[in-house]
BALOBA-1460 file (C-alpha; in Angstrom, 3 decimals):
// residues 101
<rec num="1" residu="x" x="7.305" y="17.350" z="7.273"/>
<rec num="2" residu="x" x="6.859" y="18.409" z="10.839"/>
<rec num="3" residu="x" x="10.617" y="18.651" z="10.859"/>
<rec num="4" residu="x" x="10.922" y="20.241" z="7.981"/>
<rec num="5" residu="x" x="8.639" y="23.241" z="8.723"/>
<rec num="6" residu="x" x="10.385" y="23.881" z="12.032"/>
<rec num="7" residu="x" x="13.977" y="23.696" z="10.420"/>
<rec num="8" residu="x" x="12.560" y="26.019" z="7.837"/>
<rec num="9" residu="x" x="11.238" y="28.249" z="10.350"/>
<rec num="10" residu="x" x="14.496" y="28.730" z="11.936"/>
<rec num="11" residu="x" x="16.052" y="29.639" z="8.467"/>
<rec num="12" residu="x" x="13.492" y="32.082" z="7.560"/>
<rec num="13" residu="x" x="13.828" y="33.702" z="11.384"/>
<rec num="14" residu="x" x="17.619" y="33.869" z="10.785"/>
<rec num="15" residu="x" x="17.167" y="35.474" z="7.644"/>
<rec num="16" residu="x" x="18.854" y="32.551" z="5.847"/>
<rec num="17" residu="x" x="17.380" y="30.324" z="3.323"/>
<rec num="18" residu="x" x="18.898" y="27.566" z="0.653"/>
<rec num="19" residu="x" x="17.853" y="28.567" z="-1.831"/>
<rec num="20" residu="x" x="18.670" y="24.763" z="-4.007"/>
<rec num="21" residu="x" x="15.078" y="23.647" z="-1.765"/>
<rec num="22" residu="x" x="13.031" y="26.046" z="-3.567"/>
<rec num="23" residu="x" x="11.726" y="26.213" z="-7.841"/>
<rec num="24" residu="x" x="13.469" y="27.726" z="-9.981"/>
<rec num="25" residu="x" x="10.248" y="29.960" z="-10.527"/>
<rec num="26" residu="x" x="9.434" y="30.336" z="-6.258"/>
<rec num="27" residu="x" x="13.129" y="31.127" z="-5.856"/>
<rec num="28" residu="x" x="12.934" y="34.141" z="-7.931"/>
<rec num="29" residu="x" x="10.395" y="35.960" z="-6.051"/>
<rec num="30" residu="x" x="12.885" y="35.263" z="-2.681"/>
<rec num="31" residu="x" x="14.713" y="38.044" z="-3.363"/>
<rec num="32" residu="x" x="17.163" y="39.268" z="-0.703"/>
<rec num="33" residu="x" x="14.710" y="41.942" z="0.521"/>
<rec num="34" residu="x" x="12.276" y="39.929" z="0.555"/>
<rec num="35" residu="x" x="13.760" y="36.860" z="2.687"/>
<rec num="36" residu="x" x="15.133" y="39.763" z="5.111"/>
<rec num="37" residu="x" x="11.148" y="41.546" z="4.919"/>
<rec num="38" residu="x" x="10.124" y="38.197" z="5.934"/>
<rec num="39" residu="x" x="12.846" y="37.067" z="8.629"/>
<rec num="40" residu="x" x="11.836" y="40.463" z="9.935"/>
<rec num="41" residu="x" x="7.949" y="39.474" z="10.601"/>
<rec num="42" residu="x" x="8.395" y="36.080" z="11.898"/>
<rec num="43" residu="x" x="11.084" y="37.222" z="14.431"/>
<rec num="44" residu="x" x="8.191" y="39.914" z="16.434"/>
<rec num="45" residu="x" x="6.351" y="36.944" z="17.170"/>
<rec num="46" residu="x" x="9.647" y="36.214" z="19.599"/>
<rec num="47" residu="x" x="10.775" y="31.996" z="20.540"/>
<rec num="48" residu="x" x="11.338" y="29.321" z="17.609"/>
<rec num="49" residu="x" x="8.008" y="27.325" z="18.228"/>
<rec num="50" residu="x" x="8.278" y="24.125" z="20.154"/>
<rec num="51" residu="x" x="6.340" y="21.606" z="17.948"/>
<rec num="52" residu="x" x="4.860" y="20.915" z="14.358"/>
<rec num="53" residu="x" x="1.800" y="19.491" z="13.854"/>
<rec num="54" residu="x" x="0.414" y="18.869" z="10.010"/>
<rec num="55" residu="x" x="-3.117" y="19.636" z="9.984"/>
<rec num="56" residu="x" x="-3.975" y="18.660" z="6.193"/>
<rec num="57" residu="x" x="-2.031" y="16.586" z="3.144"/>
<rec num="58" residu="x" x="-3.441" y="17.132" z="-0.335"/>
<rec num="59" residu="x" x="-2.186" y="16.675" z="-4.115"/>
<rec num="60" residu="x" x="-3.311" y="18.255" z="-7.141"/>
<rec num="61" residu="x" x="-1.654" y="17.849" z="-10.578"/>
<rec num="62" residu="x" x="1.486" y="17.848" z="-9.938"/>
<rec num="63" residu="x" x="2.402" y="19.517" z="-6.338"/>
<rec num="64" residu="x" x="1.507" y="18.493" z="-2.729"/>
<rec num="65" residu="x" x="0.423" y="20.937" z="0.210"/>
<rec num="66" residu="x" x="0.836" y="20.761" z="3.680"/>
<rec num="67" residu="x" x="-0.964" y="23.488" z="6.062"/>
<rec num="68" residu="x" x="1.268" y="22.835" z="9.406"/>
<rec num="69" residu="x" x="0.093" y="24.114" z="12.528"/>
<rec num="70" residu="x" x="3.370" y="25.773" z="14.728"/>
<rec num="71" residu="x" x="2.867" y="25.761" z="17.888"/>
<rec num="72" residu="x" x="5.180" y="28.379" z="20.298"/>
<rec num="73" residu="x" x="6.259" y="28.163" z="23.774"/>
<rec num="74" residu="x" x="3.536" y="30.774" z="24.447"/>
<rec num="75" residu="x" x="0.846" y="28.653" z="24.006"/>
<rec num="76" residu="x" x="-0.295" y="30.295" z="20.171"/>
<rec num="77" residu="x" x="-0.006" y="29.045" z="16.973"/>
<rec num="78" residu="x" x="0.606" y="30.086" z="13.517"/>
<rec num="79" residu="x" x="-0.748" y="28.212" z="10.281"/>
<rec num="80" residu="x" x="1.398" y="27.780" z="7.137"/>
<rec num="81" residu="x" x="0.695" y="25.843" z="4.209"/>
<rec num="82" residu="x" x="3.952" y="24.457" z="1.552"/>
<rec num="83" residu="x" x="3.867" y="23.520" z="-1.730"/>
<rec num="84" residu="x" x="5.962" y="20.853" z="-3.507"/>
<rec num="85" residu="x" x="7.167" y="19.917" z="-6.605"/>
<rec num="86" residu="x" x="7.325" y="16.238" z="-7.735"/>
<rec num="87" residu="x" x="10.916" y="16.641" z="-7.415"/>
<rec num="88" residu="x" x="10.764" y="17.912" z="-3.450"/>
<rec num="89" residu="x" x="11.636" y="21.394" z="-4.259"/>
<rec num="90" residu="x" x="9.277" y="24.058" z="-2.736"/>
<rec num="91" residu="x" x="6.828" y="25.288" z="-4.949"/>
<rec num="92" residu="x" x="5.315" y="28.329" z="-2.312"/>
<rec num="93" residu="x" x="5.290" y="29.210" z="1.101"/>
<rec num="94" residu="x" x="2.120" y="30.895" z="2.400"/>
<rec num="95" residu="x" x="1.413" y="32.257" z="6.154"/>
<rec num="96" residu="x" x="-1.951" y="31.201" z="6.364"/>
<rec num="97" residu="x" x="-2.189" y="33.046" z="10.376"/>
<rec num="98" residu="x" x="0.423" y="33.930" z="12.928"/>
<rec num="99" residu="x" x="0.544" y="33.758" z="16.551"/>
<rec num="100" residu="x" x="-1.873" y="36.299" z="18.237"/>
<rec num="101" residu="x" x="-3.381" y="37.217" z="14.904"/>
């Protein structure tokens, strides 16, 4: 997971997602402006962050959450928490805090 949340980090900075990770239902909200609207926010908080760090693991019915703590060269942090599917796929994304917020 800790991998995961930096690799999809990257993506999201670069403005480049796959879109196969993510629901059928998710997916549709990712539109193009939106993936760019968000690429767009995460890169002013500058440098990839160095490390991952999952802060809290939790089913309910049928999906699984992580809130991952990022953790950038600066020294901040930003919180995120994921939803999955039973199948893996990504169920939500939700920025939880950013760095200097």
């Amino acid at each position: 997971m800790k991998a995961f949340a930096l690799q999809w980090f990257a993506q999201m900075q670069a403005g480049k997602i796959d879109r196969t990770q993510y629901t059928v239902a998710y997916g549709a909200q990712l539109t193009d402006d939106a993936v760019q609207a968000m690429s767009h926010h995460l890169n002013e908080y500058g440098a990839s962050p160095l490390r991952a760090e999952i802060m809290q693991k939790r089913s309910v019915d049928n999906q699984t959450f992580y809130k991952v703590k990022l953790i950038f060269p600066r020294g901040d942090s930003a919180s995120l928490l994921f939803g999955f599917d039973v199948e893996g796929k990504i169920t939500g994304v939700a920025i939880m805090s950013m760095a200097g917020d």
